[in-house]
PyMOL Python script that loads the backbone (N, CA, C, O; Angstrom):
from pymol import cmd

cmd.read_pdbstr("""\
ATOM      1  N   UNK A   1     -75.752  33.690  31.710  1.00  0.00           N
ATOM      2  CA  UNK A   1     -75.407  32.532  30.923  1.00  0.00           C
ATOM      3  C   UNK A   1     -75.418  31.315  31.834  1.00  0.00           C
ATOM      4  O   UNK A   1     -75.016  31.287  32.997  1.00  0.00           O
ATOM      5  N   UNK A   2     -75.938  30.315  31.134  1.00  0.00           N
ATOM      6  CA  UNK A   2     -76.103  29.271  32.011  1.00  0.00           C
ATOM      7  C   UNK A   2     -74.500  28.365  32.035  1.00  0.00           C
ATOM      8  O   UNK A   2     -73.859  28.147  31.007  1.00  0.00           O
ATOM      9  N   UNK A   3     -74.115  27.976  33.262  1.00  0.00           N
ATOM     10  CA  UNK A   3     -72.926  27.233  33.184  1.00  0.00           C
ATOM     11  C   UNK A   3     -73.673  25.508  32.880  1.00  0.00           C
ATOM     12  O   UNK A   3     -74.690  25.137  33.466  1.00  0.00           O
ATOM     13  N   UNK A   4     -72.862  24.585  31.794  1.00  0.00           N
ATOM     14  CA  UNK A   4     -72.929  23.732  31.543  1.00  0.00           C
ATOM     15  C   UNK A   4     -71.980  22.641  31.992  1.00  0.00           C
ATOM     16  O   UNK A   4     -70.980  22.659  31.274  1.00  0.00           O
ATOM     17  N   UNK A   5     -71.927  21.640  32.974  1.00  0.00           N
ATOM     18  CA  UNK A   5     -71.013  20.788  33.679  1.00  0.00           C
ATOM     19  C   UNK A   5     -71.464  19.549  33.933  1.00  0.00           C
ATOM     20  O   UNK A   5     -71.047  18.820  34.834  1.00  0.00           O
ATOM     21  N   UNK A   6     -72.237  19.317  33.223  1.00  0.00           N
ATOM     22  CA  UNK A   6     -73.182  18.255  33.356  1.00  0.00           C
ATOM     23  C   UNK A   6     -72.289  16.561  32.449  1.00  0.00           C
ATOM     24  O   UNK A   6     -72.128  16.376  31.243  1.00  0.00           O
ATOM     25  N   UNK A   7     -71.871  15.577  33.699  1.00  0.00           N
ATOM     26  CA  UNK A   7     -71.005  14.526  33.010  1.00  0.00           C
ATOM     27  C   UNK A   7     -71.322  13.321  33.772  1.00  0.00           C
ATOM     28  O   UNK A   7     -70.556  12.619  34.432  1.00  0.00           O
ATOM     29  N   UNK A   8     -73.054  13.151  33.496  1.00  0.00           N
ATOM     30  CA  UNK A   8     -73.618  11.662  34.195  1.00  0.00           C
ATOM     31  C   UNK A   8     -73.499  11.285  32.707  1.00  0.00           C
ATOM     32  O   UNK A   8     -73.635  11.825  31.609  1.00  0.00           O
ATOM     33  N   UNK A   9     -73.223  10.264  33.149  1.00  0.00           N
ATOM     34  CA  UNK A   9     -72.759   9.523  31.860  1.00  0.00           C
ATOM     35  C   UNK A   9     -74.139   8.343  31.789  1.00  0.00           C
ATOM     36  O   UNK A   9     -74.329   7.671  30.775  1.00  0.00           O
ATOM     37  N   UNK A  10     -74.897   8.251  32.847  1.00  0.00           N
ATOM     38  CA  UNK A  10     -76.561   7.859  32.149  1.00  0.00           C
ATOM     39  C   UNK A  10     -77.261   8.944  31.179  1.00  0.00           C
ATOM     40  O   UNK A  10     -78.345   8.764  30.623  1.00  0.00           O
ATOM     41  N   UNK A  11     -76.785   9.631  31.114  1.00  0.00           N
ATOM     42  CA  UNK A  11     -77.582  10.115  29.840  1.00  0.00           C
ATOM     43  C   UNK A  11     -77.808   9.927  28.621  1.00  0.00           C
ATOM     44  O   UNK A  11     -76.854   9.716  27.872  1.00  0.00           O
ATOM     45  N   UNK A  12     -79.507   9.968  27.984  1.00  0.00           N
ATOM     46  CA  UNK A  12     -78.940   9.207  26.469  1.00  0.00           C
ATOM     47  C   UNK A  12     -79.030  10.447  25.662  1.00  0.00           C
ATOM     48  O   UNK A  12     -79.258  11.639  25.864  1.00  0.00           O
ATOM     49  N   UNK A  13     -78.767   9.703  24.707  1.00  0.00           N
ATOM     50  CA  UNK A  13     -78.132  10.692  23.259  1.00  0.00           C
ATOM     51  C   UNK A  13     -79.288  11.705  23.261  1.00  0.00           C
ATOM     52  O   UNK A  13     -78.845  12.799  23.611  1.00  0.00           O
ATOM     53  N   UNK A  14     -80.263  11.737  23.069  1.00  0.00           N
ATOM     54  CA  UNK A  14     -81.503  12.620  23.558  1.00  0.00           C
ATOM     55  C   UNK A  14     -81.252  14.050  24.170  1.00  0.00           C
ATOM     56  O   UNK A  14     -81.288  15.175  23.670  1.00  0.00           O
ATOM     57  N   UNK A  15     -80.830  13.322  26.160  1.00  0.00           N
ATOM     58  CA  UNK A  15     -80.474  14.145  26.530  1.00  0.00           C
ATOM     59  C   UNK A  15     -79.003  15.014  26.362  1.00  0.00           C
ATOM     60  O   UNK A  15     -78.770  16.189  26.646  1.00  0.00           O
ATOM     61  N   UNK A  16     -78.388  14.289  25.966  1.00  0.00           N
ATOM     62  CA  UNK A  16     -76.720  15.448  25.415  1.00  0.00           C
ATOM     63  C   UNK A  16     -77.264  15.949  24.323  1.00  0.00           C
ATOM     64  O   UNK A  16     -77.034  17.158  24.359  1.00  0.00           O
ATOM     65  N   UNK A  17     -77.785  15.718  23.490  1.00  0.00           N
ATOM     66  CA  UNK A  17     -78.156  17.012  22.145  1.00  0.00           C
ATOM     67  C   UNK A  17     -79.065  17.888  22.848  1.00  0.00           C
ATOM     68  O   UNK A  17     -78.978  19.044  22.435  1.00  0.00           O
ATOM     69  N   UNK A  18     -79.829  17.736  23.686  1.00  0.00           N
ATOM     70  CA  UNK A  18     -81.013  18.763  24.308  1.00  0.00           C
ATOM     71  C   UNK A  18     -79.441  19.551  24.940  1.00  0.00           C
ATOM     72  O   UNK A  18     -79.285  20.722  24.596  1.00  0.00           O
ATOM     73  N   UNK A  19     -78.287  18.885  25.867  1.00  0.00           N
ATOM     74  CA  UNK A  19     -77.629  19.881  26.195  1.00  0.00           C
ATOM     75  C   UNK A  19     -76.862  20.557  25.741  1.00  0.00           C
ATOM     76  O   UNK A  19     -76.401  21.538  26.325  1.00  0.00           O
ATOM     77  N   UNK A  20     -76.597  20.250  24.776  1.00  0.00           N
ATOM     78  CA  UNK A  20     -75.560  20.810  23.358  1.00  0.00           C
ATOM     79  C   UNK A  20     -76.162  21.645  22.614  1.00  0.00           C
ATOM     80  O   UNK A  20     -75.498  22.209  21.744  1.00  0.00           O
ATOM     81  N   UNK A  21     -77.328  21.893  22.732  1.00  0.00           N
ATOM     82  CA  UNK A  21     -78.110  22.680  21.621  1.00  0.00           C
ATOM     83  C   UNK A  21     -78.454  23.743  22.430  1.00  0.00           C
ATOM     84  O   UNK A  21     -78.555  24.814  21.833  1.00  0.00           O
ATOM     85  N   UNK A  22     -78.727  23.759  23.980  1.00  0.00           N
ATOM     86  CA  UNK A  22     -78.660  24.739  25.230  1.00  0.00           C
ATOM     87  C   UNK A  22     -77.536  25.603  25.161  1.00  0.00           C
ATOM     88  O   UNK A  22     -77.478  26.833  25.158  1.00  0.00           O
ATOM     89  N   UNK A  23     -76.488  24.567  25.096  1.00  0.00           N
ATOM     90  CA  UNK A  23     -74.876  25.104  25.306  1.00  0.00           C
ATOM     91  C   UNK A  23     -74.360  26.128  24.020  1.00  0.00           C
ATOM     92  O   UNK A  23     -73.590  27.073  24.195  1.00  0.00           O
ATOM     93  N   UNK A  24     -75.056  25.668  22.454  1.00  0.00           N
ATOM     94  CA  UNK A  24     -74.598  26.401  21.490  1.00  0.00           C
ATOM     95  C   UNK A  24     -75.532  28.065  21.351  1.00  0.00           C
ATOM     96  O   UNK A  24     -75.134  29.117  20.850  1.00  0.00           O
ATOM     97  N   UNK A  25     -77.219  27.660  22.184  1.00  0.00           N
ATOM     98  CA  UNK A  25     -78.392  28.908  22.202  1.00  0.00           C
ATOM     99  C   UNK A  25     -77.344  29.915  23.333  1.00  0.00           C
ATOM    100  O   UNK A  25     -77.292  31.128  23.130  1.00  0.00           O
ATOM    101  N   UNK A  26     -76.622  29.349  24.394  1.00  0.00           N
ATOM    102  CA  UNK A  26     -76.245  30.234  25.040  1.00  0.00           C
ATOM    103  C   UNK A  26     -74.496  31.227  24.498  1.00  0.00           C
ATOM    104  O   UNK A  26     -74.135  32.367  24.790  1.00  0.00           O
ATOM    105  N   UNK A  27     -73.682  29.951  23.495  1.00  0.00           N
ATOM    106  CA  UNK A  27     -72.903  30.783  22.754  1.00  0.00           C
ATOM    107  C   UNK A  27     -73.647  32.058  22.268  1.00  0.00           C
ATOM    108  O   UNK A  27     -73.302  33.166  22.680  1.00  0.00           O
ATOM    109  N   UNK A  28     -74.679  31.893  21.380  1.00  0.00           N
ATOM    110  CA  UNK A  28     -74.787  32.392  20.293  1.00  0.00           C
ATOM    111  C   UNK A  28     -75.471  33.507  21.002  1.00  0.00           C
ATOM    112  O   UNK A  28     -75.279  34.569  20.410  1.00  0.00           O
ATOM    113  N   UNK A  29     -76.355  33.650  22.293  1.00  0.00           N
ATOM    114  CA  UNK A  29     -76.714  34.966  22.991  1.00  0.00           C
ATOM    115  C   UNK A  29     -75.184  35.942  23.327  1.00  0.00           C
ATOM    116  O   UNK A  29     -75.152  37.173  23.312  1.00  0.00           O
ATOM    117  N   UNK A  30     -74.333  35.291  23.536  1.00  0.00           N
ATOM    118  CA  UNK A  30     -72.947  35.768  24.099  1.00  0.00           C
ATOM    119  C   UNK A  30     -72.399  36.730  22.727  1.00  0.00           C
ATOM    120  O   UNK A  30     -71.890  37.850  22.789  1.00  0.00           O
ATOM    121  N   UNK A  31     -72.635  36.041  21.689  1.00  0.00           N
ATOM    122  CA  UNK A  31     -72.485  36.433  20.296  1.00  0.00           C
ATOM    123  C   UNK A  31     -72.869  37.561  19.676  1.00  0.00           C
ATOM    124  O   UNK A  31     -72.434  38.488  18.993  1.00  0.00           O
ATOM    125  N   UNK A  32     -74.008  37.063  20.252  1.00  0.00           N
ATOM    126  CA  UNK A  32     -75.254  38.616  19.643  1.00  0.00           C
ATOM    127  C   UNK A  32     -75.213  39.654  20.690  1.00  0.00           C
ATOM    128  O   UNK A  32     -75.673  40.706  20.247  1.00  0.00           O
ATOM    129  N   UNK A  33     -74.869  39.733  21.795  1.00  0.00           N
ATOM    130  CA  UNK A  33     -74.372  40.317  23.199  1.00  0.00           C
ATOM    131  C   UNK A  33     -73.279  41.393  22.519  1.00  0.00           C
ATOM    132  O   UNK A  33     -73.313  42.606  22.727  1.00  0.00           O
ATOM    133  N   UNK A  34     -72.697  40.985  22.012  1.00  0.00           N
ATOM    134  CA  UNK A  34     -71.450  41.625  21.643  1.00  0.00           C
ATOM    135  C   UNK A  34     -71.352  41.952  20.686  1.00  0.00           C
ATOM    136  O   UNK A  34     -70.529  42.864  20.608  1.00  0.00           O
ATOM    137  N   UNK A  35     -71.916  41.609  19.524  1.00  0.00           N
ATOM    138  CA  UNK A  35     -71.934  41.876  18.277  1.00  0.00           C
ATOM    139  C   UNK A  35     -72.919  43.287  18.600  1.00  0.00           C
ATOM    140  O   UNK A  35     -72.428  44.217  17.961  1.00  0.00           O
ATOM    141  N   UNK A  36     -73.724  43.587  19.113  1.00  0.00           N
ATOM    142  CA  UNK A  36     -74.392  44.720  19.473  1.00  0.00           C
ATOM    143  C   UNK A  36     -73.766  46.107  20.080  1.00  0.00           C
ATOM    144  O   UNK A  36     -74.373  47.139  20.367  1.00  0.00           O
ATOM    145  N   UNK A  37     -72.367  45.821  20.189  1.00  0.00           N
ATOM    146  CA  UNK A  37     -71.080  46.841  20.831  1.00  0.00           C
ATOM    147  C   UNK A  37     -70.071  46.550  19.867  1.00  0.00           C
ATOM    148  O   UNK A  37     -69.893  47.599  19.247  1.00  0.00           O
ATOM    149  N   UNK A  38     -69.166  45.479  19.336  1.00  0.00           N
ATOM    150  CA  UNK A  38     -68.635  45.687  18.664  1.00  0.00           C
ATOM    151  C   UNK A  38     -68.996  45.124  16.881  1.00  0.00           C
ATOM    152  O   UNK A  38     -69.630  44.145  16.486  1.00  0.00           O
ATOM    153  N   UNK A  39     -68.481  45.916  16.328  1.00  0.00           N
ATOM    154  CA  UNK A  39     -68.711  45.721  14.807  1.00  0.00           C
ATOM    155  C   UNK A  39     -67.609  45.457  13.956  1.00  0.00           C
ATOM    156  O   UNK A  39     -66.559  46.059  14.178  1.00  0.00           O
ATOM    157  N   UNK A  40     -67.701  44.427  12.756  1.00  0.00           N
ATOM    158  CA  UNK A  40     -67.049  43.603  11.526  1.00  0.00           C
ATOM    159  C   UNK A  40     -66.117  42.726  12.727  1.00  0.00           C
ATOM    160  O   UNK A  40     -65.476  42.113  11.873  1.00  0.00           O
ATOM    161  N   UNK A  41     -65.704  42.340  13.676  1.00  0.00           N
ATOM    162  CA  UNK A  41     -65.035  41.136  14.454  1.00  0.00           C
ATOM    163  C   UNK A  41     -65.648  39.853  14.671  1.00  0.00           C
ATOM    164  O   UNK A  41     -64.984  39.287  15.540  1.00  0.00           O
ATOM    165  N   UNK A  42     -66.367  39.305  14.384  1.00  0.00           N
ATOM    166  CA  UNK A  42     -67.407  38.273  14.686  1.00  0.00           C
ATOM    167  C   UNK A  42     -66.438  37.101  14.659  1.00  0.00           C
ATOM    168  O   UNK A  42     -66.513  36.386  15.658  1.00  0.00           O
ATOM    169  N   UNK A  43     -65.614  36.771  13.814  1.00  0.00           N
ATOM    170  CA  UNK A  43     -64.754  36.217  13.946  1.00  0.00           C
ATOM    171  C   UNK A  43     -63.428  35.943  15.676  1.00  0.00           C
ATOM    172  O   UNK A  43     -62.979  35.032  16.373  1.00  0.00           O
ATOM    173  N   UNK A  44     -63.390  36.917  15.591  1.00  0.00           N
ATOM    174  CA  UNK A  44     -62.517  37.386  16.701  1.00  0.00           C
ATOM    175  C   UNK A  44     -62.714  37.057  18.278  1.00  0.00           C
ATOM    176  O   UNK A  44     -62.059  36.598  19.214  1.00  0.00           O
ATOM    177  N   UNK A  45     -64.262  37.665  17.957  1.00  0.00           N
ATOM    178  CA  UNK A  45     -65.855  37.377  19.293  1.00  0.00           C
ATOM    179  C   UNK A  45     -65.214  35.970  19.465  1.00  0.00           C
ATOM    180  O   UNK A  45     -64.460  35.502  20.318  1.00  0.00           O
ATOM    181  N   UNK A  46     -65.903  35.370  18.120  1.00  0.00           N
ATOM    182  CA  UNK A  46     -65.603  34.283  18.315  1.00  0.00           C
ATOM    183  C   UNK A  46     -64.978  32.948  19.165  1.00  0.00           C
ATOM    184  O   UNK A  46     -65.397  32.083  19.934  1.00  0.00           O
ATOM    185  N   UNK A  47     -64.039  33.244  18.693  1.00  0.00           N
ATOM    186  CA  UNK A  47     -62.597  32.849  18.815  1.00  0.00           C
ATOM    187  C   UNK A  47     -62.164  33.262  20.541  1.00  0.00           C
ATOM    188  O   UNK A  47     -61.583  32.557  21.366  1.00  0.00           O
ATOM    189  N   UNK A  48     -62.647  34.532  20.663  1.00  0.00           N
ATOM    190  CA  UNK A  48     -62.622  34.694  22.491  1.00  0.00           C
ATOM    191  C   UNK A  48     -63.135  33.809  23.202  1.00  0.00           C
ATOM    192  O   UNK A  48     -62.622  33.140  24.100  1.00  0.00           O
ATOM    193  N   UNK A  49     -64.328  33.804  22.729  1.00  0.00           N
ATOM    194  CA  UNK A  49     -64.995  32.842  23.612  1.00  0.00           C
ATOM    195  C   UNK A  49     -65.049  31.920  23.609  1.00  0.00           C
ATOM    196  O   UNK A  49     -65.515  31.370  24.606  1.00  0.00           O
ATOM    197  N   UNK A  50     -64.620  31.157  22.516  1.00  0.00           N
ATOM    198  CA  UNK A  50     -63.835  29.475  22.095  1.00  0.00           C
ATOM    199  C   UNK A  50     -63.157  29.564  23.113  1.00  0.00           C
ATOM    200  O   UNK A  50     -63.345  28.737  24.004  1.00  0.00           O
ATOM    201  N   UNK A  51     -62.069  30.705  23.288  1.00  0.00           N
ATOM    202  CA  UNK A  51     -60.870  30.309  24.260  1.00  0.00           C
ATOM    203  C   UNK A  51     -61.310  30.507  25.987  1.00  0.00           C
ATOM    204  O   UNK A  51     -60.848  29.947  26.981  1.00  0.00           O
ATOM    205  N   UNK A  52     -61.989  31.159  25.899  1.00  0.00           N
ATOM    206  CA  UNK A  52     -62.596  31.296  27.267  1.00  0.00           C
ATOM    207  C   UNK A  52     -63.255  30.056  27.496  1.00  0.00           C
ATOM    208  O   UNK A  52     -63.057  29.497  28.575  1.00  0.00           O
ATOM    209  N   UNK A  53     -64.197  29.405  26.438  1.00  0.00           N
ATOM    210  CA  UNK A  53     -64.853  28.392  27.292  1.00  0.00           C
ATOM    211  C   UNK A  53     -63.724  26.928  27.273  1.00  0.00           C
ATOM    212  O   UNK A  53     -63.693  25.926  27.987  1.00  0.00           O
ATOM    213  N   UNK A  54     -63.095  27.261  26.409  1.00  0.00           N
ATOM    214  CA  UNK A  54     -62.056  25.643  26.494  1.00  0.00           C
ATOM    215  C   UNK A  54     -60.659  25.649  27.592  1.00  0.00           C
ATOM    216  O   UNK A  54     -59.847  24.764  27.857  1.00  0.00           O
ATOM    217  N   UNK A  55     -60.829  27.332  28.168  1.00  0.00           N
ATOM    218  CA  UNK A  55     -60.025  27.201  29.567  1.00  0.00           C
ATOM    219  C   UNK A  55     -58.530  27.479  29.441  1.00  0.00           C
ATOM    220  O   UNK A  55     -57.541  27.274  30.145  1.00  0.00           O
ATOM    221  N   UNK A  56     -58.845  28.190  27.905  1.00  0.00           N
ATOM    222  CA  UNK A  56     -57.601  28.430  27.453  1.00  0.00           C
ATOM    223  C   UNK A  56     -57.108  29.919  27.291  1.00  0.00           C
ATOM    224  O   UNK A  56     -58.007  30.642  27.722  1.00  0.00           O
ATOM    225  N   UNK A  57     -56.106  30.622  26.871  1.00  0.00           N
ATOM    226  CA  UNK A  57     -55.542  31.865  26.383  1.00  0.00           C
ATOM    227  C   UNK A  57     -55.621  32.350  25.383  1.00  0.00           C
ATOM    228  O   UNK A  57     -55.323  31.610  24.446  1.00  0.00           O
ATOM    229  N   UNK A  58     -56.077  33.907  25.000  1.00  0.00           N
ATOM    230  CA  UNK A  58     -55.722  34.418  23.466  1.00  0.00           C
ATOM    231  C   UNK A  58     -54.810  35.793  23.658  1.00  0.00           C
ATOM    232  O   UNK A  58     -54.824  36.632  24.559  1.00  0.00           O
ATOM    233  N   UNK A  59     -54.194  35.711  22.725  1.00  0.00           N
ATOM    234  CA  UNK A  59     -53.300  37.001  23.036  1.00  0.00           C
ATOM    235  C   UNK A  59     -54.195  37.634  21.612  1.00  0.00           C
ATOM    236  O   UNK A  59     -54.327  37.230  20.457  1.00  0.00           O
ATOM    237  N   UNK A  60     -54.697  38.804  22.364  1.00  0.00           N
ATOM    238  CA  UNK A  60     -55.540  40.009  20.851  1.00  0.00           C
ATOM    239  C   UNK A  60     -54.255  40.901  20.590  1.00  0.00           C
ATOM    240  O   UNK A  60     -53.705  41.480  21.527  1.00  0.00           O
ATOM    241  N   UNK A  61     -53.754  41.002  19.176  1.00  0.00           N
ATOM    242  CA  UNK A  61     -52.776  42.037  19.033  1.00  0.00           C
ATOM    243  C   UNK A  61     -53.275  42.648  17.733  1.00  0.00           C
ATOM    244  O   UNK A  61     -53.264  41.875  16.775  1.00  0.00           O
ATOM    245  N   UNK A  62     -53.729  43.935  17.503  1.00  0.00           N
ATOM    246  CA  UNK A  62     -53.821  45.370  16.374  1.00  0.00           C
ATOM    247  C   UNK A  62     -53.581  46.144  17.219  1.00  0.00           C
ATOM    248  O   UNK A  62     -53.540  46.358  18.430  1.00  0.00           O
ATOM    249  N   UNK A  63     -53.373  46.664  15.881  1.00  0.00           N
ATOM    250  CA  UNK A  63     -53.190  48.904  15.826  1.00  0.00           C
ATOM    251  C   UNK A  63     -54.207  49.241  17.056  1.00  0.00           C
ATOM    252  O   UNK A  63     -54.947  48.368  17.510  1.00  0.00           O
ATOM    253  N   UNK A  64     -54.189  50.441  17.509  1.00  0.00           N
ATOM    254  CA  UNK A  64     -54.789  50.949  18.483  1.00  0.00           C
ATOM    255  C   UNK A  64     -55.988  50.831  17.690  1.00  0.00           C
ATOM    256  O   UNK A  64     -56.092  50.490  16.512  1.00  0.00           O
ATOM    257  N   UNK A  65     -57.130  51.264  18.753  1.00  0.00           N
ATOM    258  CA  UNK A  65     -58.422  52.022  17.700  1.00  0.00           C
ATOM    259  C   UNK A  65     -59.511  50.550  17.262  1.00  0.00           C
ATOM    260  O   UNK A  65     -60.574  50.491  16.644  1.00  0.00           O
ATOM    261  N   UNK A  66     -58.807  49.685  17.798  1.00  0.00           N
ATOM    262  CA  UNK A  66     -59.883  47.845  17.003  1.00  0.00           C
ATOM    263  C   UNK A  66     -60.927  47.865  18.200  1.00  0.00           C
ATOM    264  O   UNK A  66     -62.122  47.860  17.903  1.00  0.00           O
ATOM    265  N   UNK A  67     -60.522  47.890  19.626  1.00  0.00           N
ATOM    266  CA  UNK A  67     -61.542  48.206  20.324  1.00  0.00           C
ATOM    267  C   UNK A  67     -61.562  46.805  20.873  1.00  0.00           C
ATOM    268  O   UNK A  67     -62.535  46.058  20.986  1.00  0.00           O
ATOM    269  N   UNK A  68     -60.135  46.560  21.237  1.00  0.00           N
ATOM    270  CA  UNK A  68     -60.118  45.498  22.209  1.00  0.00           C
ATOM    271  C   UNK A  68     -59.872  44.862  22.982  1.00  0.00           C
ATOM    272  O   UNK A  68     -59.598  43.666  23.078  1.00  0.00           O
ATOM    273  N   UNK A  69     -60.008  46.135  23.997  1.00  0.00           N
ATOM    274  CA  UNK A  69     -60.343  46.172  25.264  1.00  0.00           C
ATOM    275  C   UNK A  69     -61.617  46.180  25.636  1.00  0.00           C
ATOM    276  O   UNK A  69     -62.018  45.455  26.547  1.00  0.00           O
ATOM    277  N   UNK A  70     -62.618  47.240  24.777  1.00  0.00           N
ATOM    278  CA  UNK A  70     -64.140  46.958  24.672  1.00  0.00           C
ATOM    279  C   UNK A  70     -64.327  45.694  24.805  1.00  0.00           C
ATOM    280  O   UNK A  70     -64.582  45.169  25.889  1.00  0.00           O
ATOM    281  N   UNK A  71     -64.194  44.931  23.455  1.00  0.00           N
ATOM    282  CA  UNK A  71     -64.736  43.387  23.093  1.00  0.00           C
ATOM    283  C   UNK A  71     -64.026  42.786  24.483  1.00  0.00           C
ATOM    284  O   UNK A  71     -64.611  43.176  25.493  1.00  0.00           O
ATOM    285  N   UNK A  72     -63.534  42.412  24.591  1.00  0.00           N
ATOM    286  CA  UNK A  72     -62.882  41.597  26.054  1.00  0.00           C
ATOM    287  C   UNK A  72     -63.888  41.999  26.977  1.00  0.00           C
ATOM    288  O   UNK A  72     -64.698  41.169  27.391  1.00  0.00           O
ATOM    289  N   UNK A  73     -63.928  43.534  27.445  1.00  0.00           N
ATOM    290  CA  UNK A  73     -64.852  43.700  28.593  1.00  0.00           C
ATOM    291  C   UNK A  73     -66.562  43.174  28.064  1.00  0.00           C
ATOM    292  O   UNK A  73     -67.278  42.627  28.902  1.00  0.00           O
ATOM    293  N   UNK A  74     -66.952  43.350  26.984  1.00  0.00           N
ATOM    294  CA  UNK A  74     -67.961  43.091  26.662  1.00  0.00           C
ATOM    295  C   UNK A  74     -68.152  41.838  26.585  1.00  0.00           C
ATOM    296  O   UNK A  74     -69.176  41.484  27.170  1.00  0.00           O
ATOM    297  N   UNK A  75     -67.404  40.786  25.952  1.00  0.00           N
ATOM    298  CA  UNK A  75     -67.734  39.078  26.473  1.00  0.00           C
ATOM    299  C   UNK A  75     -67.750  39.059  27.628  1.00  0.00           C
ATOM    300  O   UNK A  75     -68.882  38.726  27.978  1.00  0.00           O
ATOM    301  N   UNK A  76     -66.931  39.283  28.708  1.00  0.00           N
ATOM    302  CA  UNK A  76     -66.794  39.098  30.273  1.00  0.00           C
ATOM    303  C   UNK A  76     -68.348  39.963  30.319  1.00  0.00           C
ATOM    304  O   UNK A  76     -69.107  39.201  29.722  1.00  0.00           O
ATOM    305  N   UNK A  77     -68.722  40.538  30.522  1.00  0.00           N
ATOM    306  CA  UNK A  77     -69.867  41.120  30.779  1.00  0.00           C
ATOM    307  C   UNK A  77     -71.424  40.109  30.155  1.00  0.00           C
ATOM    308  O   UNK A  77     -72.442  39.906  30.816  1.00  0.00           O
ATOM    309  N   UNK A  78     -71.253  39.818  29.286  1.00  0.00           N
ATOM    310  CA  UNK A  78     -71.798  39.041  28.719  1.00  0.00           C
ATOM    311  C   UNK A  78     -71.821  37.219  29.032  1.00  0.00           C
ATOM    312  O   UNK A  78     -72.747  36.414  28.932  1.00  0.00           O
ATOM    313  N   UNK A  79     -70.492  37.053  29.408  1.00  0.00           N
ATOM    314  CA  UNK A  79     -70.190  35.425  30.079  1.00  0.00           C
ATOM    315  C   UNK A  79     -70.493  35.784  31.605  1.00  0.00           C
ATOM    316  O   UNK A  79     -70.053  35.053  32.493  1.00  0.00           O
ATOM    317  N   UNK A  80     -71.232  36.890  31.891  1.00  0.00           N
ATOM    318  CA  UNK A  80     -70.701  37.347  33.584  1.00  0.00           C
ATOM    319  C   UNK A  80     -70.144  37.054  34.355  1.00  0.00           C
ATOM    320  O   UNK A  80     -70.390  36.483  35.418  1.00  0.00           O
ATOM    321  N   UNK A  81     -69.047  37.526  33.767  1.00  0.00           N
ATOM    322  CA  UNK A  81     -67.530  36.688  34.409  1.00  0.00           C
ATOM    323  C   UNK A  81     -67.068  37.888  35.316  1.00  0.00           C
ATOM    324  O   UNK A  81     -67.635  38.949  35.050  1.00  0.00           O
ATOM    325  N   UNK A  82     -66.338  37.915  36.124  1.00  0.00           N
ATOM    326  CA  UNK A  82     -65.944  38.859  36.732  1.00  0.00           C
ATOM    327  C   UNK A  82     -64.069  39.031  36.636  1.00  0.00           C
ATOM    328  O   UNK A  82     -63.504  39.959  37.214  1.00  0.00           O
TER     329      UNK A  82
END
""", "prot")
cmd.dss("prot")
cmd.show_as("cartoon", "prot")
cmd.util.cbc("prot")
cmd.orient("prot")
């Protein structure tokens, strides 16, 4: 996954949608990454990786058996995060 940090502020509107549209192709590989291991959470995926990329926390709480510890290891694997 490509990291996005890019804050020259000469850039025109042009170039921030070319990087925003990079930034959403590389969500959405992260998406389909995982959606390929876990199944009906897409929502959830989601929402991980919202919180992962905004630098923030999620606390995941179900019943045993949701498989998420999988999904966690599988975004990190997927964000190749270590």
């Amino acid at each position: 996954m490509t990291i996005h940090t890019q804050t020259d502020p000469s850039l025109d509107s042009a170039q921030i949608v070319a990087l925003a549209e990079a930034a959403l192709a590389d969500i959405a590989k992260v998406k389909a990454s995982v959606g390929r291991v876990i199944f009906g959470q897409e929502s959830v995926v989601e929402q991980t990786v919202i919180a992962i990329l905004a630098g923030g926390h999620a606390l995941l709480v179900g019943v045993p058996g949701l498989a998420k510890t999988l999904m966690v290891r599988s975004v990190a694997e997927a964000m190749r995060l270590q």
